[in-house]
C-alpha positions in Angstrom: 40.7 31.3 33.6 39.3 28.4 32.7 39.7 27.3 28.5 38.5 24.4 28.3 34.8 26.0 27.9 35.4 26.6 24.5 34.8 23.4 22.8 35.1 23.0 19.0 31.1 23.1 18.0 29.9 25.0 14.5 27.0 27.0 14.9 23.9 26.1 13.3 21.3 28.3 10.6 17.3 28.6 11.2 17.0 25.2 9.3 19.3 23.8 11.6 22.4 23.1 9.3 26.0 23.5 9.7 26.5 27.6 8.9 30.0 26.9 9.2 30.4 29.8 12.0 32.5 29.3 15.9 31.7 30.5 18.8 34.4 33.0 20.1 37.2 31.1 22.0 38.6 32.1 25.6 41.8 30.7 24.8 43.6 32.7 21.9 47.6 33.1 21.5 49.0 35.9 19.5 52.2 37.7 18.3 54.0 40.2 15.6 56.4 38.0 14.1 59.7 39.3 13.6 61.5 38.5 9.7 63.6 35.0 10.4 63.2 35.1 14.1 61.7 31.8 15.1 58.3 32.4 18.1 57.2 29.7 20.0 54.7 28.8 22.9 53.4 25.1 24.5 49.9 24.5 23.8 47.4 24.6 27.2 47.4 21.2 28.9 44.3 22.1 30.2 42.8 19.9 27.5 44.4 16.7 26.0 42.7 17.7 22.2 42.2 20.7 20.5 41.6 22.5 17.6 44.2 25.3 16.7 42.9 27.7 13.7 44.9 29.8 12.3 44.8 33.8 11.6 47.3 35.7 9.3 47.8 39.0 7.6 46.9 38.1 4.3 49.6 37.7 1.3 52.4 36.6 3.7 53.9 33.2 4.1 54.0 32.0 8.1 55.6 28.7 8.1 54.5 26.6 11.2 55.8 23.2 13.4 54.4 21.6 15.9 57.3 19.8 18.1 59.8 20.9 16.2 61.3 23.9 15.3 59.7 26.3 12.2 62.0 26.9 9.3 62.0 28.8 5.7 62.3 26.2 3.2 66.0 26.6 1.4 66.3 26.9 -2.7 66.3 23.2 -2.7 64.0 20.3 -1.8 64.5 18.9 1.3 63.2 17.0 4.3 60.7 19.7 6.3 58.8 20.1 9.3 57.2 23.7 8.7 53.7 24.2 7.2 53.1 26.9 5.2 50.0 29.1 6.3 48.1 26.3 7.4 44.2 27.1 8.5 43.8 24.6 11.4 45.7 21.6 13.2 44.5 19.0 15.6 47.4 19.1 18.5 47.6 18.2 22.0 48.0 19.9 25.5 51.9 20.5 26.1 52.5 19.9 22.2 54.7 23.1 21.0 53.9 25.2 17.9 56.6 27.5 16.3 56.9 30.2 13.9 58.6 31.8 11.3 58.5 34.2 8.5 61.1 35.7 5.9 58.8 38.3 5.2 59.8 42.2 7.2 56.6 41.5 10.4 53.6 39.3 10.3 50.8 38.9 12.7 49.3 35.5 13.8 46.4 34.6 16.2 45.8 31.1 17.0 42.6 29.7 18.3 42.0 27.4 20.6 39.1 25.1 20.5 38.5 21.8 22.8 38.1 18.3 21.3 
């Protein structure tokens, strides 16, 4: 299958202005999280940019890394790598994005959009 097709363009209204809508993507990752059990998967190298956007069950906290290892932040401030639901990061073919929730199952789909 070839994903590089779907490239990262916003659709346009009648006027021709941004309408802030994608085009589906042919390159989608997806997966029920387990509570505290880290998921993981390398990003396509099939392009060297993309654009990941992110999908979750609303109300539940997904923390995310990318090259390093997703962790629930502890009951006092410290150095992190995890992001907390975020909606979209710019990352690279072979780059690796990892997951992890403390809630009981959570469902993420990423989408993958060439830059």
């Amino acid at each position: 299958m070839d994903i590089i097709k779907s490239k990262f363009i916003l659709t346009r209204d009648i006027n021709g202005f941004n309408g802030f809508g994608l085009n589906p993507s042919n390159y989608i990752e997806e997966v029920q999280l387990l509570q505290s059990a880290e998921q993981h998967f390398t990003v396509s190298s099939q392009n060297k940019n993309w654009l990941a956007i992110f999908s979750y069950d609303p109300g539940l906290r997904i923390f995310v890394a990318d090259n390093a290892t997703a962790a629930v932040p502890t009951t006092t401030f410290a150095l992190g790598h995890s992001d907390l639901n975020p909606t979209a990061l710019k990352v690279k073919g072979g780059d690796v994005l990892s997951f992890i929730t403390p809630d009981t199952t959570a469902f993420v789909v990423v989408k993958f959009y060439g830059l």
